[in-house]
N, C-alpha and C positions, 0 to 999 in steps of 0.2 A: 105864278110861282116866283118866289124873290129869288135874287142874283144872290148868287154863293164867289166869296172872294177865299182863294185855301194858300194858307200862308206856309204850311208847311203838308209834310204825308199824314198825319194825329189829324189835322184840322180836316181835310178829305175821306179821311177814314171815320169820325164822329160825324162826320153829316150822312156820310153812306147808310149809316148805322140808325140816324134821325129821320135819313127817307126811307129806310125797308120799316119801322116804327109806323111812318106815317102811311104806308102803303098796306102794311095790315090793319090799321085800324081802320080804314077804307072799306076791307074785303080784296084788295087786289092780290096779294099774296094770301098763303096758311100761314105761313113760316119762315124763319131764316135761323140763320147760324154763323156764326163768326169766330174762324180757327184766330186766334192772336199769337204771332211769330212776334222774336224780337225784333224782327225789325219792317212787318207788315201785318197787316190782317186780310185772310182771306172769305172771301162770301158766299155761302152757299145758299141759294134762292131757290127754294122748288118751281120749276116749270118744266116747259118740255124738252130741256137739255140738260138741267141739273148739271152742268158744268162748275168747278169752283170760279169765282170771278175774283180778280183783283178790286183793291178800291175805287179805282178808276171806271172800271167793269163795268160796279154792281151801284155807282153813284149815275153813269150816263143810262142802265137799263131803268134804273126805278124812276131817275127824274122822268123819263119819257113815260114812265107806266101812271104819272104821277098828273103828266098833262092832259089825260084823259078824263 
């Protein structure tokens, strides 16, 4: 997996976004969803909490779902 350097919240929240991308076309997820606030975006990942995740959240569950 390459090293992710986020220069700002945009630059964290477009990879979050890059790795739920990258994680359905896997098979590891169905789906995702992303509410966009102005001033975050929130993650919605099916699994078995379906909880909404921040970007921070849903970039540390997928990279782990990702090293798999």
């Amino acid at each position: 997996m390459t090293e992710h350097l986020f220069h700002d919240q945009l630059t964290l929240e477009e990879t979050a976004e890059d790795l739920a991308k990258q994680a359905m076309k896997r098979g590891l997820i169905s789906s995702f969803t992303i509410h966009f606030f102005s001033d975050s975006w929130v993650f919605y990942i099916p699994n078995e909490q379906s909880e909404p995740r921040t970007p921070e959240e849903a970039y540390l569950y997928l990279q782990k779902l990702l090293e798999f």
